[in-house]
Backbone as ProteinMPNN parsed JSONL, in Angstrom:
{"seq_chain_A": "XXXXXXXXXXXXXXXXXXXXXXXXXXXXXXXXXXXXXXXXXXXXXXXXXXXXXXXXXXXXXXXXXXXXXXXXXXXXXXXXXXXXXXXXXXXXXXXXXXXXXXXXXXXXXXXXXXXXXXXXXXXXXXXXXXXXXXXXXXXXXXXXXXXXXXXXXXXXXXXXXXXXXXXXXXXXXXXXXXXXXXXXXXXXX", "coords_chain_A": {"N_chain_A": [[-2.11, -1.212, 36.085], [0.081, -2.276, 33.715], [0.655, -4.544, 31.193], [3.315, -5.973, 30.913], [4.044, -5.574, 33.539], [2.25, -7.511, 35.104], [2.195, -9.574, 34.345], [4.993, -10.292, 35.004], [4.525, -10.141, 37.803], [2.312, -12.294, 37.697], [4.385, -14.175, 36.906], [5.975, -14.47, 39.518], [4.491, -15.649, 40.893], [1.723, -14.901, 41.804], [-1.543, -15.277, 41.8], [-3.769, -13.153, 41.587], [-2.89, -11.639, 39.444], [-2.324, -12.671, 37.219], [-5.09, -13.952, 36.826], [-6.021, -11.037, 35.917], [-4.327, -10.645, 33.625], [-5.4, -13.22, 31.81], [-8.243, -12.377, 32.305], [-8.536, -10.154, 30.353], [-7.21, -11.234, 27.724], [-9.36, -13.715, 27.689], [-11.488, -13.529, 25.622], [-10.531, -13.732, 23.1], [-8.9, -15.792, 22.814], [-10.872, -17.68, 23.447], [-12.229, -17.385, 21.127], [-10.66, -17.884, 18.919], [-10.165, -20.88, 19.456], [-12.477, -21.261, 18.725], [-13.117, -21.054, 16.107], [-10.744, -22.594, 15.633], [-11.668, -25.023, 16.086], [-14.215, -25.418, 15.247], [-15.632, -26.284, 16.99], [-17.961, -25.811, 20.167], [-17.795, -26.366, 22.881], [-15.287, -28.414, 22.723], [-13.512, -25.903, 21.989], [-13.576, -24.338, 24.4], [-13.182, -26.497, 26.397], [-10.276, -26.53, 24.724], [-9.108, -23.568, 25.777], [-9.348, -23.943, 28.406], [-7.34, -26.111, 28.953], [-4.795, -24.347, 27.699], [-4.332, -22.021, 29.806], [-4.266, -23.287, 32.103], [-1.762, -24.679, 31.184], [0.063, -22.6, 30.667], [-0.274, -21.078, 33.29], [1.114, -22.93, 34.737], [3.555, -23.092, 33.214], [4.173, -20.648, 33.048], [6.517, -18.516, 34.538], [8.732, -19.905, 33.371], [8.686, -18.463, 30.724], [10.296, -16.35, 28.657], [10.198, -13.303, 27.699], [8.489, -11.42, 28.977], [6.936, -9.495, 26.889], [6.34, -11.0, 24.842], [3.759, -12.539, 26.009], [0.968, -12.447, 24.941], [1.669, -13.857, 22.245], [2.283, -16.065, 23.204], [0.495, -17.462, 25.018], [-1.574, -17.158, 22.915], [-0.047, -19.073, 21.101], [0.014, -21.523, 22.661], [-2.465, -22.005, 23.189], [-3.269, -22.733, 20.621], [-1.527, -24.684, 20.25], [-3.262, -26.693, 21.807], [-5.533, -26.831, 21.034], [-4.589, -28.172, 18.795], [-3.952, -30.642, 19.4], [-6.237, -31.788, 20.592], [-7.779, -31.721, 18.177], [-6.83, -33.784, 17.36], [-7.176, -35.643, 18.566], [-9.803, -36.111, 18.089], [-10.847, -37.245, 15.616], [-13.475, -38.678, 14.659], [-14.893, -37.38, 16.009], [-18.373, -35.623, 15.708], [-19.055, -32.585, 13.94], [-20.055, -29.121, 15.269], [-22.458, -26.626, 14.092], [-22.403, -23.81, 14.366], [-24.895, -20.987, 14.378], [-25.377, -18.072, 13.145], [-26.991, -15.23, 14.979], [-30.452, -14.717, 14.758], [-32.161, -13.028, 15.354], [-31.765, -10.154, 15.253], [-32.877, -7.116, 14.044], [-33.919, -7.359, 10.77], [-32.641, -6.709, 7.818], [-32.101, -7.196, 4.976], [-32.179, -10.112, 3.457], [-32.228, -12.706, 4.787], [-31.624, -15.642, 4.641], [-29.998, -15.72, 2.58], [-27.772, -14.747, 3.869], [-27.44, -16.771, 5.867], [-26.916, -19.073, 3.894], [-24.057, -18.581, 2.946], [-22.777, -18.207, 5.064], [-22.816, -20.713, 5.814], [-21.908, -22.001, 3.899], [-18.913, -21.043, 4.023], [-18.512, -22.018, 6.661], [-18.583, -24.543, 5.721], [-16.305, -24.822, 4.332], [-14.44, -24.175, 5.528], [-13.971, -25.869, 7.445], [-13.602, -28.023, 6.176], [-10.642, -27.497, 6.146], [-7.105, -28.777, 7.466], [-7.019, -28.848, 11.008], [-4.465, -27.689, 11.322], [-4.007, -25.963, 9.242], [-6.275, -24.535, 9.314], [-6.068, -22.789, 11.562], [-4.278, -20.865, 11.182], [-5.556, -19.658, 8.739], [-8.154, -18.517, 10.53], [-6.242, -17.283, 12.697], [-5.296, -14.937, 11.042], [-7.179, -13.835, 9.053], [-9.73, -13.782, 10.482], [-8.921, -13.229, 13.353], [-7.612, -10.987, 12.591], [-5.077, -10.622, 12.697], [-1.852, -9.986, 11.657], [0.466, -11.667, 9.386], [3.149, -11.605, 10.539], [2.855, -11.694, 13.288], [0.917, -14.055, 13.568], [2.758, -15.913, 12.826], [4.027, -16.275, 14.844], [3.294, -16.731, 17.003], [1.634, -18.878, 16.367], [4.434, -20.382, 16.59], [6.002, -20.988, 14.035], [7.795, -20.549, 10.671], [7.73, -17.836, 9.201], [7.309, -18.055, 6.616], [5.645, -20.807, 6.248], [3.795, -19.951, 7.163], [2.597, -18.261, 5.1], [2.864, -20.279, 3.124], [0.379, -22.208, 3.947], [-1.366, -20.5, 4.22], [-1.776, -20.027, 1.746], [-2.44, -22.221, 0.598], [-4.945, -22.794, 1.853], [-6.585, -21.212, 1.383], [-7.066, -21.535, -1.482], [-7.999, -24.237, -1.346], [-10.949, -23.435, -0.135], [-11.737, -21.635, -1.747], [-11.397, -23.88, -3.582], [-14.209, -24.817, -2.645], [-16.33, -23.373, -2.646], [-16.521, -22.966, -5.181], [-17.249, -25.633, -6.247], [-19.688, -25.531, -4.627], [-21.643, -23.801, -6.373], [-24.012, -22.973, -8.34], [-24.056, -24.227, -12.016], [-23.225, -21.81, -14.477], [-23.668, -19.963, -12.462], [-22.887, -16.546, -11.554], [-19.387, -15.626, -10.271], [-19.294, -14.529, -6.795], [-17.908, -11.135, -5.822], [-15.726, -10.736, -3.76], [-14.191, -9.151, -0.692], [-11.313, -7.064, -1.066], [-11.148, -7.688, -3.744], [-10.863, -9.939, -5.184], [-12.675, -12.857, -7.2], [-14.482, -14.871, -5.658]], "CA_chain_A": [[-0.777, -1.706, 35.789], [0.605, -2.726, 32.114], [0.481, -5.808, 30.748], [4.183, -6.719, 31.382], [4.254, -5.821, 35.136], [1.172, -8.247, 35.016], [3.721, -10.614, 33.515], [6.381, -10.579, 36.031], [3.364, -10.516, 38.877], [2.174, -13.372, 37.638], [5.366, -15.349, 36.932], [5.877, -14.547, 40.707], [3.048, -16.93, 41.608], [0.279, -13.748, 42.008], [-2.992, -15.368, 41.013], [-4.777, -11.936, 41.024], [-2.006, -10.935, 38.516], [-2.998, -13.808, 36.455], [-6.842, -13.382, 36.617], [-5.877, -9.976, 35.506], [-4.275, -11.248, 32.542], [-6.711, -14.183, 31.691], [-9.202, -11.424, 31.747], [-7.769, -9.555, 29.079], [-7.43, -12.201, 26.311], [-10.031, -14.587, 27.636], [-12.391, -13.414, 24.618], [-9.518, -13.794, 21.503], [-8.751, -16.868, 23.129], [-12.005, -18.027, 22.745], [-12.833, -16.996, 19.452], [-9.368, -19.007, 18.623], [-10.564, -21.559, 19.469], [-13.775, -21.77, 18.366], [-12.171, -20.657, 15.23], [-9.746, -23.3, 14.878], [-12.254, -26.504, 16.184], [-15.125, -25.278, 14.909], [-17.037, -26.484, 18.547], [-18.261, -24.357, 21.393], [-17.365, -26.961, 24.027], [-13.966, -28.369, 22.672], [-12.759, -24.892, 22.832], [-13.456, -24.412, 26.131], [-11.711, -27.578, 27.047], [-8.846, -25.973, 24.459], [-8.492, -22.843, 26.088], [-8.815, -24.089, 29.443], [-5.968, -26.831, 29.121], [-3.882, -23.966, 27.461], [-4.337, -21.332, 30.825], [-3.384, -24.56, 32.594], [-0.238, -25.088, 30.611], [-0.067, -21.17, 30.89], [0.207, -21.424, 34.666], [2.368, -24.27, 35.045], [5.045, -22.4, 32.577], [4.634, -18.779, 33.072], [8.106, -18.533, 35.199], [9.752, -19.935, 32.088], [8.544, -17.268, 29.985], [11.714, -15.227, 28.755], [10.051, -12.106, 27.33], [7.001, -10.769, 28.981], [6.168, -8.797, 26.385], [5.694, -11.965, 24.264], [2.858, -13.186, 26.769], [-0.06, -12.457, 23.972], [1.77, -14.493, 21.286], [3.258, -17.023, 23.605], [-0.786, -17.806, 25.03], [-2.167, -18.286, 21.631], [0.465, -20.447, 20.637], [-0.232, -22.428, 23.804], [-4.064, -21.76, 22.803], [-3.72, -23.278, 19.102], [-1.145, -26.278, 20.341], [-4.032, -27.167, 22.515], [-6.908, -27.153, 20.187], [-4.331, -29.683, 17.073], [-3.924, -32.026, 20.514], [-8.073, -31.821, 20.613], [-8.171, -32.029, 17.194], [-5.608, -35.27, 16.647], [-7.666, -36.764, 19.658], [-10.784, -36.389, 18.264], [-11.163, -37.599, 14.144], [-14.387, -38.532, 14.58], [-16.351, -36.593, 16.433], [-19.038, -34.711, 14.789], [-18.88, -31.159, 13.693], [-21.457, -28.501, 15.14], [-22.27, -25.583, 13.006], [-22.746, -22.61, 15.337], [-25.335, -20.173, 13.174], [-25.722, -16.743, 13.268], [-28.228, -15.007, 15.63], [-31.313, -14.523, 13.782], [-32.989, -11.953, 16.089], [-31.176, -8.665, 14.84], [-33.92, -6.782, 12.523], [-33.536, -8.14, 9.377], [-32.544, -5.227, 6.76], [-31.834, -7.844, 4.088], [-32.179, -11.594, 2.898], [-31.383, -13.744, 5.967], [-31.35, -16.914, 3.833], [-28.97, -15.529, 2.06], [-26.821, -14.508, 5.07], [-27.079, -18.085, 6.188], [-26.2, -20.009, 3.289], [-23.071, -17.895, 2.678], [-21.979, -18.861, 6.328], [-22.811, -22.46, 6.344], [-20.907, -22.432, 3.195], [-17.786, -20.518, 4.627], [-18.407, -23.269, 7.817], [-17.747, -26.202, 4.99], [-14.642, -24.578, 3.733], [-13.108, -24.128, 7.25], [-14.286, -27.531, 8.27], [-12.856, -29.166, 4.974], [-9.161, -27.502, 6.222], [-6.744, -29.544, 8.399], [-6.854, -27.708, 11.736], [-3.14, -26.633, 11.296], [-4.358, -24.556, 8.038], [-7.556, -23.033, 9.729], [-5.316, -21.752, 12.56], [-3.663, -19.591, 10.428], [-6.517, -18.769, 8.319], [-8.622, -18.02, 11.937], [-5.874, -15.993, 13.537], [-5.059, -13.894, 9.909], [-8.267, -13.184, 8.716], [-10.768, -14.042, 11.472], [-9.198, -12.481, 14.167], [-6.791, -10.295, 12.145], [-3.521, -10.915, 13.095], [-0.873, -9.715, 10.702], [1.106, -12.37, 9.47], [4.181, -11.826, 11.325], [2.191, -12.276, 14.648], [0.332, -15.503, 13.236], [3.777, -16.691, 12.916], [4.646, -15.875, 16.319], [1.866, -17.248, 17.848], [2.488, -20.772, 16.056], [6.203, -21.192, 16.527], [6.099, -21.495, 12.821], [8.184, -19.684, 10.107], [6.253, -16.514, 8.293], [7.325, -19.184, 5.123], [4.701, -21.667, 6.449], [2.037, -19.16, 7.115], [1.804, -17.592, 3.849], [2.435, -21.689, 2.282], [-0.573, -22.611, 4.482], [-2.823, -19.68, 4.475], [-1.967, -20.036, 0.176], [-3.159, -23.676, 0.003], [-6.2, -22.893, 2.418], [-7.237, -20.219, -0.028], [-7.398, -22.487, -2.509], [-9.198, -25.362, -1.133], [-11.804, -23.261, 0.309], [-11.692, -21.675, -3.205], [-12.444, -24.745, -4.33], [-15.33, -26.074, -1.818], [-16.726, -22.367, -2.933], [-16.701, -23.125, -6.98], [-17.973, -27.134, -6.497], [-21.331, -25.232, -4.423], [-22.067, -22.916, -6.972], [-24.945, -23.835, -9.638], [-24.103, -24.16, -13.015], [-24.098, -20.682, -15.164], [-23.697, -19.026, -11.52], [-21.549, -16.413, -11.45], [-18.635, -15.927, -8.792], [-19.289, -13.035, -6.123], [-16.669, -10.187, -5.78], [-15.636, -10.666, -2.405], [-13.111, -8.621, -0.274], [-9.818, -7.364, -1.842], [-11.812, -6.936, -5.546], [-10.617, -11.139, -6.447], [-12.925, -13.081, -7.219], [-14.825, -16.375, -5.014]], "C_chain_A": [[-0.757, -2.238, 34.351], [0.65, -4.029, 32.406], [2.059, -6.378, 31.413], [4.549, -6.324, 32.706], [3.434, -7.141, 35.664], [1.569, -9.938, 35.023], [4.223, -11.29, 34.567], [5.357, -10.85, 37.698], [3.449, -12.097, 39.108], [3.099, -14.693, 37.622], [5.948, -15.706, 38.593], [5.016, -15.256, 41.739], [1.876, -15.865, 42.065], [-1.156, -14.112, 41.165], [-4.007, -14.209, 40.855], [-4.069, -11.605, 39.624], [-2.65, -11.999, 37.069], [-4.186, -13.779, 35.914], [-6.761, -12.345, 35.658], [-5.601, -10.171, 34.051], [-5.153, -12.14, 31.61], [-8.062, -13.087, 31.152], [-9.173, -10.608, 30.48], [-7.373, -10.145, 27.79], [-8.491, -13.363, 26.336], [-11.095, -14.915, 26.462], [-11.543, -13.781, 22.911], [-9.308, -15.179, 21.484], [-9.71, -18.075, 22.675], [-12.224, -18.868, 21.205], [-11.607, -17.916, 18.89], [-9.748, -20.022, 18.461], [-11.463, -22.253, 18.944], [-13.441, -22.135, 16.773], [-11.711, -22.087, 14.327], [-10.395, -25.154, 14.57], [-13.19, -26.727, 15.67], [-16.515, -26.348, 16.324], [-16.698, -26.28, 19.289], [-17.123, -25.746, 22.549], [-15.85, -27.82, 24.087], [-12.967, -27.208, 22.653], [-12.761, -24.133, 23.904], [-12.344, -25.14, 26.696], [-10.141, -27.082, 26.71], [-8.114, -24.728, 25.3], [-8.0, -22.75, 28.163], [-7.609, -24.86, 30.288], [-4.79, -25.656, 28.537], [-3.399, -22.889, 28.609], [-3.482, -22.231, 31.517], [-1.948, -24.69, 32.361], [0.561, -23.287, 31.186], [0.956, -20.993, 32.619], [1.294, -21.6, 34.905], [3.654, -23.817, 34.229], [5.369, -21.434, 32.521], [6.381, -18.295, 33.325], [9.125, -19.349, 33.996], [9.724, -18.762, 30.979], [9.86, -16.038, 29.927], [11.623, -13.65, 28.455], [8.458, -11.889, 27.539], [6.471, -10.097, 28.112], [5.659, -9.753, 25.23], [4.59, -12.716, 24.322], [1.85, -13.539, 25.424], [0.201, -13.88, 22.946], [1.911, -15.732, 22.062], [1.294, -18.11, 24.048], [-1.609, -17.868, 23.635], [-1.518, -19.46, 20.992], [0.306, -21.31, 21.489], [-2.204, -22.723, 23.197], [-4.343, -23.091, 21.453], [-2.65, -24.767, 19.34], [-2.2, -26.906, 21.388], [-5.066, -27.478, 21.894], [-5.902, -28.387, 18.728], [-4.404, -30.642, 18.551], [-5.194, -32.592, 20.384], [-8.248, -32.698, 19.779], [-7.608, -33.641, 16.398], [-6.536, -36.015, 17.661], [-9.552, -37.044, 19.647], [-11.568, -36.088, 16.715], [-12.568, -37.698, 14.125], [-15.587, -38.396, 14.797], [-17.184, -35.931, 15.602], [-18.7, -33.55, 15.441], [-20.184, -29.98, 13.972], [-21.586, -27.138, 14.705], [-23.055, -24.423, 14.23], [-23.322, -21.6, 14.043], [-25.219, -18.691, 13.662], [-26.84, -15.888, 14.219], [-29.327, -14.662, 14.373], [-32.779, -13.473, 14.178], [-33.019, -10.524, 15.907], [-32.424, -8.298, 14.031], [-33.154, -6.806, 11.299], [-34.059, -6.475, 7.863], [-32.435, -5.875, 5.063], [-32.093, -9.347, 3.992], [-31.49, -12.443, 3.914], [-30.805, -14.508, 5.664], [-30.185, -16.973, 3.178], [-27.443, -15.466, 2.5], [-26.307, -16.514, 5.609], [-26.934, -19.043, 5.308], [-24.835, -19.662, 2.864], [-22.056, -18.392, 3.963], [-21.77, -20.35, 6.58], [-21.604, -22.795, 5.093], [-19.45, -22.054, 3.631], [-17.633, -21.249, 5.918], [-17.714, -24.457, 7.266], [-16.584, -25.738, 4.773], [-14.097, -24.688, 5.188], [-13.344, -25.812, 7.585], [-13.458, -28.377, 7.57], [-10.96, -28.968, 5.402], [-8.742, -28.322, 6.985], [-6.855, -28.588, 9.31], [-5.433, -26.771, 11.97], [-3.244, -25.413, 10.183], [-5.485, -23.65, 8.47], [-7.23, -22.487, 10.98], [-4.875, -20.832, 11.654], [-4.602, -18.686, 9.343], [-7.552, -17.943, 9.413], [-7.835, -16.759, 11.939], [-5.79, -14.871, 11.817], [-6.443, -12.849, 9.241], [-9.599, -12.922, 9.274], [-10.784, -13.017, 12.397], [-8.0, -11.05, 14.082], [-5.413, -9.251, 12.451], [-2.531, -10.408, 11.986], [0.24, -10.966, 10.725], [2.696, -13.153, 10.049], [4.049, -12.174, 12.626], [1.604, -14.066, 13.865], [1.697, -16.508, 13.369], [4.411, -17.127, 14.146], [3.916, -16.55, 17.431], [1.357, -18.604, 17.372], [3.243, -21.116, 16.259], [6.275, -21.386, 15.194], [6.495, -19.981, 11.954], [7.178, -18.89, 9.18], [6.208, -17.543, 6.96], [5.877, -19.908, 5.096], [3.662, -21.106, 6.685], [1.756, -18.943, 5.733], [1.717, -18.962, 2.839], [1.334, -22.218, 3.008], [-1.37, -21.456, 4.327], [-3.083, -19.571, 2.132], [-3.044, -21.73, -0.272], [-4.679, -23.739, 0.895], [-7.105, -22.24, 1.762], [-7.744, -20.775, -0.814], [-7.987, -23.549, -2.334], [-10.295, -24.718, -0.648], [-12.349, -22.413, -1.169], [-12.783, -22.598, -4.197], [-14.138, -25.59, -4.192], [-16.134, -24.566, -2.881], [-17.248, -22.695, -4.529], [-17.072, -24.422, -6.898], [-19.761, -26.496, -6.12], [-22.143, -24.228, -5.147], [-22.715, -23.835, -8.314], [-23.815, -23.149, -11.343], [-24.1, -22.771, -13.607], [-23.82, -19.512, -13.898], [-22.492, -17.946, -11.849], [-20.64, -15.748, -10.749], [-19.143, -14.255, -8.473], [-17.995, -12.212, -5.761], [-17.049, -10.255, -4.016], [-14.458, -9.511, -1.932], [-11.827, -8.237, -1.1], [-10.021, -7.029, -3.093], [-11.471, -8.458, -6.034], [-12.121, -11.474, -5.941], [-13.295, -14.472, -6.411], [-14.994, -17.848, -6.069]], "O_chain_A": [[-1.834, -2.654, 33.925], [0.677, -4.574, 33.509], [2.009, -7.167, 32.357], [5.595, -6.865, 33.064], [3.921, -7.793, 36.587], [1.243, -10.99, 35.573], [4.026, -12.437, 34.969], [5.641, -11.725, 38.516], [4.033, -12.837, 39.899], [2.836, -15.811, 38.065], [6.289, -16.838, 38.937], [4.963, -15.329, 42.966], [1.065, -16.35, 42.854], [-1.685, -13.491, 40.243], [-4.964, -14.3, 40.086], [-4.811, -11.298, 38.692], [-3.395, -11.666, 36.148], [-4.391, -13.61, 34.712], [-7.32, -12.531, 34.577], [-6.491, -9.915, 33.24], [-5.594, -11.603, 30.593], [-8.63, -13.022, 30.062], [-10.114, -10.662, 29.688], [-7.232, -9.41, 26.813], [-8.657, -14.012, 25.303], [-11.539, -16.041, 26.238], [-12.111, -14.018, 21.846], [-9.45, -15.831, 20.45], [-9.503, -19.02, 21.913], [-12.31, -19.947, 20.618], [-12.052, -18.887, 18.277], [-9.796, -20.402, 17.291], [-11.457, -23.458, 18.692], [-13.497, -23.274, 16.309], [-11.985, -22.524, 13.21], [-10.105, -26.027, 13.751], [-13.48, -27.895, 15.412], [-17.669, -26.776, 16.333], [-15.51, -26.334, 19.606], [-15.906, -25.742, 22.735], [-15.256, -27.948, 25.158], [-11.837, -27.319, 23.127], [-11.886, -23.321, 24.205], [-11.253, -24.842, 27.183], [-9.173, -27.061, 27.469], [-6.903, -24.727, 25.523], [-7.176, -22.155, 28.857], [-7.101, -24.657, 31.391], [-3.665, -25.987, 28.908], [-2.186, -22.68, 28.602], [-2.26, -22.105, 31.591], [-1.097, -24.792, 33.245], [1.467, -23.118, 32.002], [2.141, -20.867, 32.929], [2.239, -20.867, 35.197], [4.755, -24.199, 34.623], [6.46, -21.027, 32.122], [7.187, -17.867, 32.498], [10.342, -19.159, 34.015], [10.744, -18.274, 30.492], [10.228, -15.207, 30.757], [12.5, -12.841, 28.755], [7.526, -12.06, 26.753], [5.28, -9.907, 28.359], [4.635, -9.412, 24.639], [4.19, -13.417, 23.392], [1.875, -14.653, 24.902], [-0.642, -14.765, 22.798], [1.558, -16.688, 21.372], [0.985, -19.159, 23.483], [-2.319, -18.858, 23.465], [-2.046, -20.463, 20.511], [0.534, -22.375, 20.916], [-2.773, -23.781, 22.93], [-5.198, -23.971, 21.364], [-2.91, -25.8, 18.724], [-1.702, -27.919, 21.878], [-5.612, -28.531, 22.222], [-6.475, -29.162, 17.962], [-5.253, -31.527, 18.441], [-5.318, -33.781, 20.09], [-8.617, -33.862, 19.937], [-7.896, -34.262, 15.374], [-6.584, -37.225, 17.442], [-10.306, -37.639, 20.417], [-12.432, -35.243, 16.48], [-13.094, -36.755, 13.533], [-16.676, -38.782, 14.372], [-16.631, -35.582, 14.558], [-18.314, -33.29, 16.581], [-21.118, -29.868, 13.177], [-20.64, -26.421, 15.031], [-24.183, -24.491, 14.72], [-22.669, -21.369, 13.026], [-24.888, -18.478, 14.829], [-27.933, -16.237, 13.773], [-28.978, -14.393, 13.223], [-33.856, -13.264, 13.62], [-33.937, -9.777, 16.246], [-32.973, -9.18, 13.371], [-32.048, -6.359, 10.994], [-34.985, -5.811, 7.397], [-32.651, -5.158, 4.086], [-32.265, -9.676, 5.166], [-30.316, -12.802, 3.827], [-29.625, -14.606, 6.002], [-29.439, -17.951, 3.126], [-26.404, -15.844, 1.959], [-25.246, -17.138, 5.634], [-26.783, -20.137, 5.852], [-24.304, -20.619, 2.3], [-20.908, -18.825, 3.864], [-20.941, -20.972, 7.245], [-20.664, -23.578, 5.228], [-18.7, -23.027, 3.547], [-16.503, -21.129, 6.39], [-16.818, -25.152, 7.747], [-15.674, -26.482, 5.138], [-13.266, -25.488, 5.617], [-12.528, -26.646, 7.98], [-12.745, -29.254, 8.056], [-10.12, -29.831, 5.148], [-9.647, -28.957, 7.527], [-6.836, -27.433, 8.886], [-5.287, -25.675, 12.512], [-2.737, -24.293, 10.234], [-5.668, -22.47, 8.173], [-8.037, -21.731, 11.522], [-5.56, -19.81, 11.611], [-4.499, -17.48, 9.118], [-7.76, -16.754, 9.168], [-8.182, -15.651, 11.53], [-6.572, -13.921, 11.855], [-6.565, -11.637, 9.06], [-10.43, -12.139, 8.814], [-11.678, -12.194, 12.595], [-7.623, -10.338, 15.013], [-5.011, -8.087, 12.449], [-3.066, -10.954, 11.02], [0.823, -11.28, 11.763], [3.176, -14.286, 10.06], [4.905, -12.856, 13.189], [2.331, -15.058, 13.89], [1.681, -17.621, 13.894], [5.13, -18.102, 14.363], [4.215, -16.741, 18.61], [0.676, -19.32, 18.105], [3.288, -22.346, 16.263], [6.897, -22.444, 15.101], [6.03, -18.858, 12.153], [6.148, -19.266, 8.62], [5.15, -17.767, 6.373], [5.064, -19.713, 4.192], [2.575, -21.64, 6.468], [0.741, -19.408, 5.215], [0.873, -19.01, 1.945], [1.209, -23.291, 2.418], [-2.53, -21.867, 4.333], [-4.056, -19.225, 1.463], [-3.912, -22.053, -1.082], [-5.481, -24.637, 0.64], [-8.263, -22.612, 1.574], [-8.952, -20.625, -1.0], [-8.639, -23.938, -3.303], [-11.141, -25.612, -0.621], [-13.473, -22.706, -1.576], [-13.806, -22.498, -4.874], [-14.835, -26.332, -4.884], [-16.497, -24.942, -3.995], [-18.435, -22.602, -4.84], [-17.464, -24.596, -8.052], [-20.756, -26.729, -6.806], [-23.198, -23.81, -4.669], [-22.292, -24.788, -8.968], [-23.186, -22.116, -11.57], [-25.159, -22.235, -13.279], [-23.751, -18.321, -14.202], [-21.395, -18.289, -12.291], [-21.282, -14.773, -10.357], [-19.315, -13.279, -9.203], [-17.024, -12.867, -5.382], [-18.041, -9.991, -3.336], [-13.821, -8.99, -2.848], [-11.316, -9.114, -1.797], [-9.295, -6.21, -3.658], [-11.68, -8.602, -7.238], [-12.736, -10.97, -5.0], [-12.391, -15.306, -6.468], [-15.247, -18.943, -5.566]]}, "name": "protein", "num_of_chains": 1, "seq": "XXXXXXXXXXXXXXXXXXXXXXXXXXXXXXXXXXXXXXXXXXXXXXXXXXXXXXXXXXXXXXXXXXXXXXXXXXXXXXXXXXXXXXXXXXXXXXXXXXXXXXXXXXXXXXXXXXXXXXXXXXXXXXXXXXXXXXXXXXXXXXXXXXXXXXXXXXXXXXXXXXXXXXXXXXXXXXXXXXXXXXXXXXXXX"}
């Protein structure tokens, strides 16, 4: 069955229909999460209070075919709640596996990530949602919008000023004399 019979199932109170669903974004969801909190076990909690909410409002839902967007925006207002409720927790840096055969410079691999960890970490979590879903889990900005409640205006003024502070964490960790790597796209880091 399609996603929006799945929909209307579920808004019908059909917990298989549900499952069914659930199953099917439980991994984007995730990664959202993880994404947006930067820790394993607060996005758990995020994505399992947003299923929850999910649930409990499906039958309001006006356009099944919105489900996708309508569950990450439930997804990402669940992880700023987290994130407003929890200033100063520490931050845990999830690394890279390090078991793959190594074809190149690991070290290298992992200071490139820990540094791309500080930049996301340094954003507010309302700017590394939109950097997450856009470039993480590569969303096109008219979905990112859709999937915040927030105008395409405020994505591209938030994913512009996240650019630029991570920009800048990028050009403070660089030695002296270094000089910037050509990343993605052909600009410059």
């Amino acid at each position: 069955m399609d996603q929006h019979g799945l929909v209307e199932r579920a808004k019908r109170g059909d917990h298989d229909a549900f499952a069914d669903l659930v199953d099917l974004t439980i991994a984007r969801l995730d990664a959202t999460a993880r994404l947006v909190l930067r820790d394993r076990d607060l996005a758990r909690d995020a994505v399992q209070e947003a299923l929850i909410r999910a649930w409990r409002d499906l039958p309001g839902l006006r356009d099944p075919d919105r489900f996708d967007a309508w569950l990450h925006r439930l997804t990402v207002n669940a992880c700023l709640d987290l994130a407003r409720h929890r200033r100063r927790r520490p931050v845990e840096v999830e690394l890279i596996p390090t078991d793959a055969p190594a074809t190149r410079d690991l070290s290298h691999d992992l200071a490139q990530h820990d540094l791309l960890d500080r930049a996301l970490r340094d954003l507010d979590p309302a700017h590394r949602a939109v950097v997450a879903l856009h470039y993480l889990l590569g969303m096109p900005l008219q979905e990112v919008a859709g999937a915040l409640d927030i105008p395409i205006g405020t994505v591209k003024s938030r994913l512009h000023y996240s650019l630029a502070s991570m920009r800048a964490t990028v050009l403070a960790d660089r030695e002296p004399g270094q000089a910037p790597e050509p990343v993605r796209g052909g600009q410059l880091a």
